[in-house]
N, C-alpha and C positions, 0 to 999 in steps of 0.2 A: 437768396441769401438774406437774411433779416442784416437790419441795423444794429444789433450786438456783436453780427459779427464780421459787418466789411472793416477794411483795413482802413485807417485816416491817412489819407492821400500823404499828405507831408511827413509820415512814419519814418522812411527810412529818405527823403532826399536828401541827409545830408552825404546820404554817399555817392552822389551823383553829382552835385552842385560843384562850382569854384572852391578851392580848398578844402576838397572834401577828406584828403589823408589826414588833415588838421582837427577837420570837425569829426572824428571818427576818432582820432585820437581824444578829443576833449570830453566827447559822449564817453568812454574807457574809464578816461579820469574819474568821474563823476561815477560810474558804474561801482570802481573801486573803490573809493570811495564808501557808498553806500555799503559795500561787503563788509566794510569796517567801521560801521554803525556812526557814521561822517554824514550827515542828512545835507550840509549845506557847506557850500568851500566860500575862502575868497576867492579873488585873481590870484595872490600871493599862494595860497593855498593851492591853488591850479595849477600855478606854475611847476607847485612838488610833484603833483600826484600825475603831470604830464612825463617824468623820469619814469616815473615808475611802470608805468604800460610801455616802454621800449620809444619815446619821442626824443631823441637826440638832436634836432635842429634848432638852434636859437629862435625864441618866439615872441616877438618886442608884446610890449601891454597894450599898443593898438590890436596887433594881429588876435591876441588872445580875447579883447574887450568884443572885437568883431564877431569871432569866430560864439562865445558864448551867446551871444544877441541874436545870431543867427538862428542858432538851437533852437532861441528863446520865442523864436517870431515863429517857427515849423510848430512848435507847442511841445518839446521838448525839455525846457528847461524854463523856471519861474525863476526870479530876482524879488528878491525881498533888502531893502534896506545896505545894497552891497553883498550881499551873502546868496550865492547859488546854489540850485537844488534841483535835483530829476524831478517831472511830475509823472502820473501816471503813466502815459504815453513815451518820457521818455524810458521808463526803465522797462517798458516794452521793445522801444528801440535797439536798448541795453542786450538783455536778456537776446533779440536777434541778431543781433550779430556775434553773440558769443556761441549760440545755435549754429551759426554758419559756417563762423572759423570750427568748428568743433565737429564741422560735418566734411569740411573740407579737407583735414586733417589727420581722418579718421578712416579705418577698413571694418567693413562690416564679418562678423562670424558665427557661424554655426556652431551652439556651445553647450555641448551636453549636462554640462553642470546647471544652467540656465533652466534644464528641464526639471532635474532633478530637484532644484529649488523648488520650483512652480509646486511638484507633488509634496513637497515637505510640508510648505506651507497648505496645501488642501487636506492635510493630513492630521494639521492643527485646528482647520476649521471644522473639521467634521466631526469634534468634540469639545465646542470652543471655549476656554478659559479664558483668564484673567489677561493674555494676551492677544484676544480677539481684533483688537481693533490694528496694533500692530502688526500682526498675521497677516491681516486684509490688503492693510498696506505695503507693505512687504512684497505680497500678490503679486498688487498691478504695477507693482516698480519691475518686478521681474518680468511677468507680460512685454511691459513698452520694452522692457531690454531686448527681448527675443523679436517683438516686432522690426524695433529697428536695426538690430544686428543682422535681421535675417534683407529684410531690406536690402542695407547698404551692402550685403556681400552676395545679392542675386546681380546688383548695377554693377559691382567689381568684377563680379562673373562674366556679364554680357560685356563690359567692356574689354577685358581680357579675351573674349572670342574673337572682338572686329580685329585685336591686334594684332600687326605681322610680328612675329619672332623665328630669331634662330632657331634652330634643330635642339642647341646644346641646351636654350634656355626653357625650350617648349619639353623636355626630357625633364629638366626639373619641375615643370611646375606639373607633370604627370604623376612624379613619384610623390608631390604634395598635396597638390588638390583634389586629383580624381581618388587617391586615399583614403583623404579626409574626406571625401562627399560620402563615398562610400562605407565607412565606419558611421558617420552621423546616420545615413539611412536605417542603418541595423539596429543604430541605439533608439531614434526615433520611433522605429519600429515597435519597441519592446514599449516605452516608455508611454507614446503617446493612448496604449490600452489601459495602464497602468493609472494616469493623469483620467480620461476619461469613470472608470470609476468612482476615481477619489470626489468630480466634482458633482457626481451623484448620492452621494453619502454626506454632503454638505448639506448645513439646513436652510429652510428657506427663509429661518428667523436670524440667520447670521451677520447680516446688515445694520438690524434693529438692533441686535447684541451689540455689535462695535461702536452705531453710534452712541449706544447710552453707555458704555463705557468711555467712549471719548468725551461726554456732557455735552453732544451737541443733541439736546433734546429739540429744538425748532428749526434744525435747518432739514428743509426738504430737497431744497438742489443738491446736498450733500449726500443722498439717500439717492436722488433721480441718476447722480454720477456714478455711484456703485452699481446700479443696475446695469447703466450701457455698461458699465467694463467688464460685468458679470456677463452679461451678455456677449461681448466680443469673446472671450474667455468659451463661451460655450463655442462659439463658433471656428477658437482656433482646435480643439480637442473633442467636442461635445455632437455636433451636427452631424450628418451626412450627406453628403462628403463634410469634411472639416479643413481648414486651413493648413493642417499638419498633411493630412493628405495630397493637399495641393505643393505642398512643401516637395515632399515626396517623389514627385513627380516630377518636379523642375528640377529636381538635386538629380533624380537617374536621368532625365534629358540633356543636362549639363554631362553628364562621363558621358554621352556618347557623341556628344557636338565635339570635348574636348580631343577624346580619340580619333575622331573624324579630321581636324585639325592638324593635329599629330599625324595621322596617313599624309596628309598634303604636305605637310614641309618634308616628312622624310620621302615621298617621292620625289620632292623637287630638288632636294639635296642629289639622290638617286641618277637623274638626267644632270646630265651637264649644264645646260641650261633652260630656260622657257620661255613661252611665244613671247610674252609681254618684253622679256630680253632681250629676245632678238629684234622684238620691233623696234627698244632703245638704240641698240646698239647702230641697228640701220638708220633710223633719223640720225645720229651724230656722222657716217657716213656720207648721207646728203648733203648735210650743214657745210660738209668737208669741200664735196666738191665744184670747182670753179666757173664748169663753163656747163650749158643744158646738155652736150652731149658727153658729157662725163654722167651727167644725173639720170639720162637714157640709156648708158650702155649699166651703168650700177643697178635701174629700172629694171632689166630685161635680164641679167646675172642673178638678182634676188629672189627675179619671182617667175623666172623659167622660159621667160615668149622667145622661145626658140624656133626656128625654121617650121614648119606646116609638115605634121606625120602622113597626111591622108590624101597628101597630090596623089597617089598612085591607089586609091580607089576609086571604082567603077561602076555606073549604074548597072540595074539589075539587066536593062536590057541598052545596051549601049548602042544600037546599030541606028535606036530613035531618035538619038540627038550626035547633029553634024559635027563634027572634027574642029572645023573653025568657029563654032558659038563661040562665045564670051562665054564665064566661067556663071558673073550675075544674071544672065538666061536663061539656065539651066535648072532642072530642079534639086535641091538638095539629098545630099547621100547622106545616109546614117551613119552615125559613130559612135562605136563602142566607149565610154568612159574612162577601158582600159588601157588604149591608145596614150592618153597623155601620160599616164604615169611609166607604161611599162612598154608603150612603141610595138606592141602587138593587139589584135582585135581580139573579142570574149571569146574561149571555147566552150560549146554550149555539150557538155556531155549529157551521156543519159540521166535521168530523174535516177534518186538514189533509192533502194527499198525503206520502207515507213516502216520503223520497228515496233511492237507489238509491247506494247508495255502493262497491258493488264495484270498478266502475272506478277510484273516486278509491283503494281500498284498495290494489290492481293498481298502477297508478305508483308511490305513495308506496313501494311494495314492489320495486315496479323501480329505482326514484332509489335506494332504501339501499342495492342491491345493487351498482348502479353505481359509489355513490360508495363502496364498504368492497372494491372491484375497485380504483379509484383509489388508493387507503388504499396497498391491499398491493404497488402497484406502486410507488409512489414510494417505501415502506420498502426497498422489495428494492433500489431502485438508490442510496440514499441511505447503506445497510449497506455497512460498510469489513470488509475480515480484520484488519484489524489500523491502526497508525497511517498515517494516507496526509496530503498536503498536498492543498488544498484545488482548487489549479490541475490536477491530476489528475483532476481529475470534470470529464468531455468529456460533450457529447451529453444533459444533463437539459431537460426537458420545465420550462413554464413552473412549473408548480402542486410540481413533486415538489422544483423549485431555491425554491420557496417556502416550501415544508414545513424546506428544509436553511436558508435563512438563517435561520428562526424558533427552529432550535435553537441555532445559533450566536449568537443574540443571545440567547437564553436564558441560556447557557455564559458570555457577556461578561458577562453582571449578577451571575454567581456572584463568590464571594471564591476566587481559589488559594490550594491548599494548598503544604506545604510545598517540591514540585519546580515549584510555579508552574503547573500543570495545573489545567484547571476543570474543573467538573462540571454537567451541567443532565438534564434528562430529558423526556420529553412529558410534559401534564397527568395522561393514562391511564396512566403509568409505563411503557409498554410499550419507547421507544425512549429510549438515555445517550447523551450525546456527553462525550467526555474532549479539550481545547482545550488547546494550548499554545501558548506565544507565536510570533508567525510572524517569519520571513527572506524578506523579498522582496514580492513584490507579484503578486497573482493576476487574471486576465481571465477570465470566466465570459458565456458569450453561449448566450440561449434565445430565442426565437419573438420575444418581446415587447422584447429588447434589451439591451445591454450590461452588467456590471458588474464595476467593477474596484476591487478593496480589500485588503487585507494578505491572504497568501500563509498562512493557519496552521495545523496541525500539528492532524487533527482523529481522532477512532477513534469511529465512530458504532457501537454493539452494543444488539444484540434481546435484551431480558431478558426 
């Protein structure tokens, strides 16, 4: 780590130190301050602007004179003349802990708008005008939004996995969250191809544009910082694999941990009870009882040590060993497993016949190949060159006109974008349909019989 960028030890100890809800509060002050172009308070002055960030405790002019001296010795705060001011470092201080209440306060979300911004704006840069520089910016504010939205709502995710819940509450958060992962994935889907183009059609003099519109003709750091975020940028949409992919991936791994979760509480609902239960329930039984042989005979009722099943088994050749041996002289006899539970020894029937499963292997091998024969035929006649209306698709076969209205009602549940175009795709991602709103009225007849519904404007492509 260079030294621009370790942290100064004393940054934040005023919130660890003696009085530190004080000194936490007086750093706010001064924060607020500064938001209202206030560069330097007095005490008096301090005294107001401690109301004002929520410090309702009386604060004598010692405790106050203390508490800013302290700041002032961490390097947080300068004294000129009686009058107080944040120095660098403190409005670093500042600025972090309003990062943390802000983080701590907060849920993170998957938010398809967030995306659609991202493309608007690649969509202004890939012809850039007289808004170039604010396009740019714009960008990367939307970027860190998605980074950290997406962030803090994987940690809300994972936390919401370690948690026990009810049945009732773990049903709602099914009917909202695995939903919602699940619509993001679909949007993602469409979008993330969508965004990838657009940042290809950008130019690679877009930087220079913005900054000579903005008139920072000599800053270089300001140039080196567009790069990495340009770069990040490539890496959440641009790469392969890419970020959004990895998105992807965690979003379908999240529905089926969340499902899995959901199986366990509605089993354990299901049983009456569970082991962990009943081991509570029996420790507060022990706790109960008074004397060791109450704790022995509740020992031997919970966990079965009941009388001996197998005194009346017999060596294989009994005639070897005498009548009156001791039992420990003896060699040991075999016992069936089944004895304890069920107080009968195993019956060892004949071996069962091995069923011959070739043949069943053979169909099931013929059926997939049949139906992934089916698959590719209906793709190939459902696949447009380009935009086509829908009353134009003559001659489809019952199953392939089923496969096409299951995308176009896919397509109707999406939201349009800004030309009013939808987007939908198969579950396997393999086939997109791009929908616009229809003119007229379409008649479509297969084998099984008519159907007639709006006329609309559809571009099916194999990705």
């Amino acid at each position: 780590m260079t030294k621009s960028h370790r942290v100064p030890a004393d940054l934040f100890r005023f919130t660890t130190a003696e009085r530190a809800e004080l000194h936490t509060a007086v750093l706010r002050a001064f924060g607020v301050a500064n938001e209202h172009m206030e560069t330097s308070l007095t005490l008096d002055d301090l005294q107001l602007r401690l109301r004002d960030v929520g410090w309702s405790e009386q604060v004598t002019d010692d405790e106050l004179t203390a508490s800013a001296n302290a700041l002032r010795q961490w390097g947080l705060v300068e004294c000129t003349q009686h009058r107080y001011g944040l120095t660098k470092h403190g409005e670093a201080a500042y600025a972090g802990i309003q990062h943390a209440l802000h983080t701590l306060t907060s849920s993170g979300a998957l938010q398809t708008a967030v995306l659609d911004a991202i493309a608007d704006r690649l969509a202004e840069l890939s012809a850039p005008t007289e808004r170039v520089f604010a396009a740019l910016m714009e960008l990367e504010g939307h970027l860190q939004t998605l980074q950290t939205n997406t962030a803090q709502f994987n940690a809300d995710l994972q936390r919401l996995l370690k948690q026990e819940h009810d049945l009732a509450t773990f049903q709602d958060v099914k009917r909202t969250t695995i939903t919602y992962l699940r619509d993001f994935i679909a949007d993602l889907d469409a979008r993330k191809h969508q965004i990838r183009e657009a940042v290809g059609k950008v130019p690679a003099t877009v930087h220079e544009q913005a900054k000579e519109r903005a008139g920072l003709y000599q800053d270089d750091d300001w140039l080196r910082q567009r790069a990495e975020r340009w770069q990040n940028l490539k890496a959440w949409f641009h790469d392969t694999p890419s970020k959004a992919d990895e998105l992807q991936d965690v979003a379908r791994k999240a529905i089926v941990q969340l499902l899995r979760v959901l199986d366990r509480i509605s089993e354990q609902r299901r049983r009456p009870t569970n082991t962990a239960a009943d081991f509570k329930a029996l420790a507060h039984w022990f706790a109960k009882t008074s004397t060791e042989d109450e704790a022995h005979e509740l020992f031997n009722a919970a966990f079965g040590l009941h009388p001996a099943r197998h005194a009346h088994l017999a060596h294989a050749d009994g005639e070897l060993i005498p009548s009156g041996e001791p039992w420990h002289n003896t060699p040991p006899v075999r016992l069936s497993p089944q004895l304890r539970k069920t107080g009968k020894q195993e019956h060892i029937g004949s071996t069962g016949k091995i069923r011959n499963v070739d043949e069943v292997r053979r169909n099931r091998r013929e059926q997939a190949e049949r139906e992934r024969e089916e698959l590719e035929h209906a793709w190939g006649q459902i696949q447009t060159d380009g935009p086509v209306r829908i009353s134009t698709l003559k001659e489809l076969d019952h199953d392939t006109f089923h496969r096409l209205i299951d995308l176009v009602g896919r397509a109707l549940g999406s939201d349009p974008d800004s030309t009013g175009t939808r987007t939908a795709g198969t579950s396997d991602g393999r086939m997109q349909i791009n929908l616009r709103n229809a003119r007229g009225w379409a008649t479509i007849t297969t084998q099984k019989g008519t159907l007639s519904g709006p006329d609309y404007v559809i571009d099916v492509q194999n990705r």
